[in-house]
C-alpha positions as CSV (number, residue, x, y, z in Angstrom):
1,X,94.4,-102.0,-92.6
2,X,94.1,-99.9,-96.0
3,X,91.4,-98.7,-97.9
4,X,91.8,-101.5,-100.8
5,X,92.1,-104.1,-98.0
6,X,88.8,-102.9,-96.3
7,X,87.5,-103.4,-100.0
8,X,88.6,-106.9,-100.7
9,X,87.6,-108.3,-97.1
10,X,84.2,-106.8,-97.7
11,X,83.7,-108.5,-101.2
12,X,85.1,-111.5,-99.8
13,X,82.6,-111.2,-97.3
14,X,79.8,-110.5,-99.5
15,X,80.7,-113.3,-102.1
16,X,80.6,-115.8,-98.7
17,X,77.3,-114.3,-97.8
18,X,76.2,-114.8,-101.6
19,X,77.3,-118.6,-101.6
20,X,75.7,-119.5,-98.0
21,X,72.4,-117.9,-99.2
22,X,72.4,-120.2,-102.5
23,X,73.5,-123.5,-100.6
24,X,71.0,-126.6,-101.8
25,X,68.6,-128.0,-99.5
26,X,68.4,-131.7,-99.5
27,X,65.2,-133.2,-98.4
28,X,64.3,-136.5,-97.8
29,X,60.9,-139.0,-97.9
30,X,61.5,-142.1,-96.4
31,X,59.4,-144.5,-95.0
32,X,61.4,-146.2,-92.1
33,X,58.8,-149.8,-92.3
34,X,58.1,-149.5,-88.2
35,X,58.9,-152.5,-86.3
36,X,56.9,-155.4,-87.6
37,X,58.4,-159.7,-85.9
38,X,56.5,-161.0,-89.5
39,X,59.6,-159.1,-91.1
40,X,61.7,-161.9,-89.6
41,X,65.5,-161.6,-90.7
42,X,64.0,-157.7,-92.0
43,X,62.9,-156.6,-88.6
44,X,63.8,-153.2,-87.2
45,X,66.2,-154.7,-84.8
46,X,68.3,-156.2,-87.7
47,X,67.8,-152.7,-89.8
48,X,68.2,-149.9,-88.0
49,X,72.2,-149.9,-88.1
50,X,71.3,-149.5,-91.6
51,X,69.3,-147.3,-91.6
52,X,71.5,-144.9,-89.5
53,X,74.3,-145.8,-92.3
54,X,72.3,-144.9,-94.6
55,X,71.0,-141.5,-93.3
56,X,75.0,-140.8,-92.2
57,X,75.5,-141.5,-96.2
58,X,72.7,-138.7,-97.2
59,X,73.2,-135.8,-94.6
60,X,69.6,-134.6,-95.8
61,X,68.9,-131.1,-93.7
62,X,65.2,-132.9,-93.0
63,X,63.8,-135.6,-93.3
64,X,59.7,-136.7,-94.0
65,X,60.1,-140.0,-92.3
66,X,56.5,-142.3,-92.4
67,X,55.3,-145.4,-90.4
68,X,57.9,-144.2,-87.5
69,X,57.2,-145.1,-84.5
70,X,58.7,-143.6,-80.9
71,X,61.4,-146.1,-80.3
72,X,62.6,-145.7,-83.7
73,X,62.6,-142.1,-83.5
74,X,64.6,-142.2,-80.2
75,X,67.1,-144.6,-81.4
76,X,67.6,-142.3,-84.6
77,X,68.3,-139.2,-82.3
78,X,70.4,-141.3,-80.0
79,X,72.4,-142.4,-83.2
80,X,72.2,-138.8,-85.0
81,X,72.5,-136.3,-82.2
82,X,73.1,-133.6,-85.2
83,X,69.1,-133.9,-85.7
84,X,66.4,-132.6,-83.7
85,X,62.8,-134.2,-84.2
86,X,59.2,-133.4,-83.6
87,X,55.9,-135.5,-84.8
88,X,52.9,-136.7,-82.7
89,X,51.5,-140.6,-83.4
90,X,48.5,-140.9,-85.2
91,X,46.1,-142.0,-82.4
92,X,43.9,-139.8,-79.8
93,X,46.2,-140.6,-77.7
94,X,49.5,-139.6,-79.4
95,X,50.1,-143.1,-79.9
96,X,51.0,-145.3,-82.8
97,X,52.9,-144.2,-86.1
98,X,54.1,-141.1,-86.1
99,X,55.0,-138.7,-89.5
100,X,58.2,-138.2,-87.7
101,X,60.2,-135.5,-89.1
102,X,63.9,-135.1,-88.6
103,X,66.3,-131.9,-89.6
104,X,69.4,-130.8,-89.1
105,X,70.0,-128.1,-85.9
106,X,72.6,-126.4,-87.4
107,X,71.0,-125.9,-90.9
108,X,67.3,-125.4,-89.6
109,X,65.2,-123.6,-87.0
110,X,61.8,-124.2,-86.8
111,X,59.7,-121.1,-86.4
112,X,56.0,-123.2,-86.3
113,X,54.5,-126.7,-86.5
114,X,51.0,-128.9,-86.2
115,X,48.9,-131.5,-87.3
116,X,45.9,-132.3,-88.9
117,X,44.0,-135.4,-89.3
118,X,43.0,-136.6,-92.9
119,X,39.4,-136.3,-92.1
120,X,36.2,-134.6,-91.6
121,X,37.3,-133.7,-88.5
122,X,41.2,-132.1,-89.0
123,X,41.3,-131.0,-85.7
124,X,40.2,-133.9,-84.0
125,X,43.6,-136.4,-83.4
126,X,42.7,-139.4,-84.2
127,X,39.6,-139.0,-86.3
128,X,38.7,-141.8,-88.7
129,X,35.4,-140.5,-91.4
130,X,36.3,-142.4,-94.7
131,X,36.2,-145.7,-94.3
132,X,39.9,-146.8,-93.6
133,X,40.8,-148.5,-90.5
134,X,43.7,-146.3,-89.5
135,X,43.8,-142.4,-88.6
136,X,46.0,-140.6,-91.4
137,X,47.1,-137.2,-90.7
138,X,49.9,-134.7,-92.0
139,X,52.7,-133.5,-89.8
140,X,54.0,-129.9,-90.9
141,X,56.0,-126.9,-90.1
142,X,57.7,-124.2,-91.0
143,X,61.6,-124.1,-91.1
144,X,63.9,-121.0,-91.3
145,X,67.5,-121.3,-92.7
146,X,70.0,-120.6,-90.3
147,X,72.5,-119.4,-93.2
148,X,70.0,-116.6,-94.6
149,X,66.8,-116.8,-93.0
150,X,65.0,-118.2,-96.0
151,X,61.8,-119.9,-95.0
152,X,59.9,-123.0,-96.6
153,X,57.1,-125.1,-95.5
154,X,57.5,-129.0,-95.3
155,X,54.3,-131.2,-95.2
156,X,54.7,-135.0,-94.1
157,X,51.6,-137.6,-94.8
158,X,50.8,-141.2,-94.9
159,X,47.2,-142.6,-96.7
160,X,45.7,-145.5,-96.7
161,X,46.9,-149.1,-98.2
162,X,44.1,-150.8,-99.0
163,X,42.9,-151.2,-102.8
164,X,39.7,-150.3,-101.0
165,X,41.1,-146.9,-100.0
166,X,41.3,-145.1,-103.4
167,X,38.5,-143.3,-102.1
168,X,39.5,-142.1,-99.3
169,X,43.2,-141.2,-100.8
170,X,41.7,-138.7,-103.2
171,X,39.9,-137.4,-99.8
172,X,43.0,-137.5,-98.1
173,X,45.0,-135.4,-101.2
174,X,42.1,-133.1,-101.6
175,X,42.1,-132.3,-97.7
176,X,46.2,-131.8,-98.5
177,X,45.6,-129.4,-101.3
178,X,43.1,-127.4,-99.2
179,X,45.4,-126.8,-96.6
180,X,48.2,-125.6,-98.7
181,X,46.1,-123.2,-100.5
182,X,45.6,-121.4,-97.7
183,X,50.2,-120.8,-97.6
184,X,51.4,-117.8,-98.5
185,X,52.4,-118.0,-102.2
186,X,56.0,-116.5,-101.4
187,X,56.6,-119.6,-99.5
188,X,58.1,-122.6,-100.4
189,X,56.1,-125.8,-100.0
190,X,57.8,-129.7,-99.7
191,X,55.4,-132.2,-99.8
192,X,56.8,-135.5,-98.6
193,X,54.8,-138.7,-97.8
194,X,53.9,-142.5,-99.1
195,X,51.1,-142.3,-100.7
196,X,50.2,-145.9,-101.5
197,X,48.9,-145.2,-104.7
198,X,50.8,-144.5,-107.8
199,X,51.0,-141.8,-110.6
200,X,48.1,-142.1,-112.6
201,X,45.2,-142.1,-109.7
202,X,43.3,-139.1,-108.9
203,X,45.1,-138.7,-105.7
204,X,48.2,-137.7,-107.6
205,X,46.0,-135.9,-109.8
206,X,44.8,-133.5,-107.1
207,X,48.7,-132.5,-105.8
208,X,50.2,-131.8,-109.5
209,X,47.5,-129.5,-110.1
210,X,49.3,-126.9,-107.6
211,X,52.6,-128.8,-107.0
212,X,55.5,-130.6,-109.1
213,X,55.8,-133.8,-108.9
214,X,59.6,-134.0,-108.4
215,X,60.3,-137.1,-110.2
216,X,59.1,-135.7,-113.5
217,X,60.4,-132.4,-113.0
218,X,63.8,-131.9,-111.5
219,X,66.3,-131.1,-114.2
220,X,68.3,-134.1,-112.9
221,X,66.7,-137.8,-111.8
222,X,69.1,-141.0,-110.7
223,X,68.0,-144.3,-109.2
224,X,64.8,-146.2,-110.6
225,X,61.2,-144.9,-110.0
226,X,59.7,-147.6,-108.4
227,X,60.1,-147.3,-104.4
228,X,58.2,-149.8,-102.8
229,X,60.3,-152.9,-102.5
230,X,59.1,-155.4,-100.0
231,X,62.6,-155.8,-98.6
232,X,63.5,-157.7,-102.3
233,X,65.1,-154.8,-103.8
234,X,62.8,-155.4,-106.9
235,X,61.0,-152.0,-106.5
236,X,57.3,-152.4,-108.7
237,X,55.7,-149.9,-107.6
238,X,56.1,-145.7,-107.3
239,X,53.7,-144.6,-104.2
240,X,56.8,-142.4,-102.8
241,X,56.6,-139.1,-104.0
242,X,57.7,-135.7,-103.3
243,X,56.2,-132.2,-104.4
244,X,57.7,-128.9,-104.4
245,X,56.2,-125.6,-104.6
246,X,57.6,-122.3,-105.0
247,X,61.5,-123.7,-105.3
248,X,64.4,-124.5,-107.7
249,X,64.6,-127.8,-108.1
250,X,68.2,-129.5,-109.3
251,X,67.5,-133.2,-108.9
252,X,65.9,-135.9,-107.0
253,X,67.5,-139.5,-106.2
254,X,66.3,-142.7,-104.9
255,X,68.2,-144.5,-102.6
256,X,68.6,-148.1,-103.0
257,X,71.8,-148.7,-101.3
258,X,72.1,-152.3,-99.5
259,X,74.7,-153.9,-97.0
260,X,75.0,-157.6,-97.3
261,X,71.7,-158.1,-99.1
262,X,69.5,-156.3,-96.5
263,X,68.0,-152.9,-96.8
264,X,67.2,-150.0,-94.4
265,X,63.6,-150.0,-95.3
266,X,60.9,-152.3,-97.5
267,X,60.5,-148.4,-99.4
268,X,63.8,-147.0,-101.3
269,X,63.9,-143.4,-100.1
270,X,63.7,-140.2,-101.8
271,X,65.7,-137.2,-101.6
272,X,65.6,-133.8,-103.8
273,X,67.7,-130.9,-104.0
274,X,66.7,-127.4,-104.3
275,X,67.5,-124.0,-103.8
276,X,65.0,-121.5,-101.7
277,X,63.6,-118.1,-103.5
């Protein structure tokens, strides 16, 4: 081989290093609505082919999912084998929903992961201390790009639903914000989660003083705000969000695609794109 053709196969080389290290990351929020017989023609039995459709559609490297419970998550693996997933349920006993998340094994490694309870108590699984009737907790880790080796922390929570439980929300967001002051700055931070309340509550208050709020930020937004839907389609309210720290961000979409008038989910789901430091 000559000198000059040494030279090109090493630029062409470098140039396909360059463009693997500034590949997007997608990353989706979705609350998967776990398997409830009230939902009656909307029960997980009728949605989860659609709800494999729909994540076949989107491809996102990981996914935040909430309300997921074990047989869902097996039945997602079984269906998407290109995923790995890893999440504990809510309960002392590992039981119950789980903030499941999902990501792709040829994009991702994971180098660490935990969980702590929204609580007094954040090391104590299962631990209830604000008046809700439900243990909420956070599901995290920290991923590594295959690609480049790039790292970014994603964070995965649930709070309360009551009207009753604005209290303990902005408990549950400050506990959040605690945790991921103590990140290295240098790291990227994904905050994904249904947070049952919307935009102008102190909750969200809390997590834009640190993070952005990728709905009003990303240089691109498609779909409608609104993500809770109640299986109607008529989305009223936004309590979906995801924040980014310490990343590009090009654009975040919500979901809303339906087959034959049914949906994957009673919550559209969200999914940015962004580019790691």
């Amino acid at each position: 081989m000559s000198r000059w053709s040494l030279v090109l196969a090493g630029l062409l080389g470098l140039a396909s290093m360059q463009a693997r290290a500034t590949d997007p990351l997608s990353v989706m929020s979705f609350n998967i609505r776990l398997p409830a017989e009230s939902d009656g023609v909307d029960y997980w039995e009728t949605r989860k082919p659609l709800a494999v459709r729909m994540l076949r559609e989107q491809q996102p490297d990981v996914i935040g999912l909430q309300e997921l419970v074990k047989a869902q998550a097996d039945y997602l693996a079984r269906e998407l084998p290109q995923y790995a997933w890893f999440g504990r349920g809510r309960e002392a006993d590992g039981g119950g929903e789980h903030m499941g998340v999902f990501y792709r094994k040829d994009r991702l490694k994971v180098i660490e992961s935990g969980d702590f309870w929204l609580s007094d108590t954040p090391d104590v699984a299962g631990s209830i201390t604000w008046g809700h009737p439900h243990p909420r907790m956070v599901t995290w880790a920290l991923f590594e790009q295959r690609s480049d080796g790039r790292r970014f922390y994603l964070f995965n929570t649930h709070l309360p639903y009551r009207d009753e439980d604005e209290a303990a929300r902005l408990k549950g967001a400050q506990a959040i914000a605690r945790h991921l002051a103590t990140l290295p700055d240098d790291v990227p931070v994904v905050l994904t989660g249904d947070f049952n309340t919307t935009p102008d509550s102190d909750a969200h208050a809390v997590l834009a003083g640190t993070l952005q709020d990728a709905w009003t930020t990303a240089p691109r937004v498609e779909g409608i705000d609104a993500t809770f839907h109640g299986f109607t389609g008529k989305a009223d309210r936004r309590i979906d969000w995801i924040f980014v720290r310490g990343a590009q961000l090009e654009s975040i979409t919500s979901v809303t695609t339906r087959w034959n008038h049914r949906y994957p989910s009673d919550h559209f789901p969200l999914v940015v794109t962004l580019r790691l430091p």
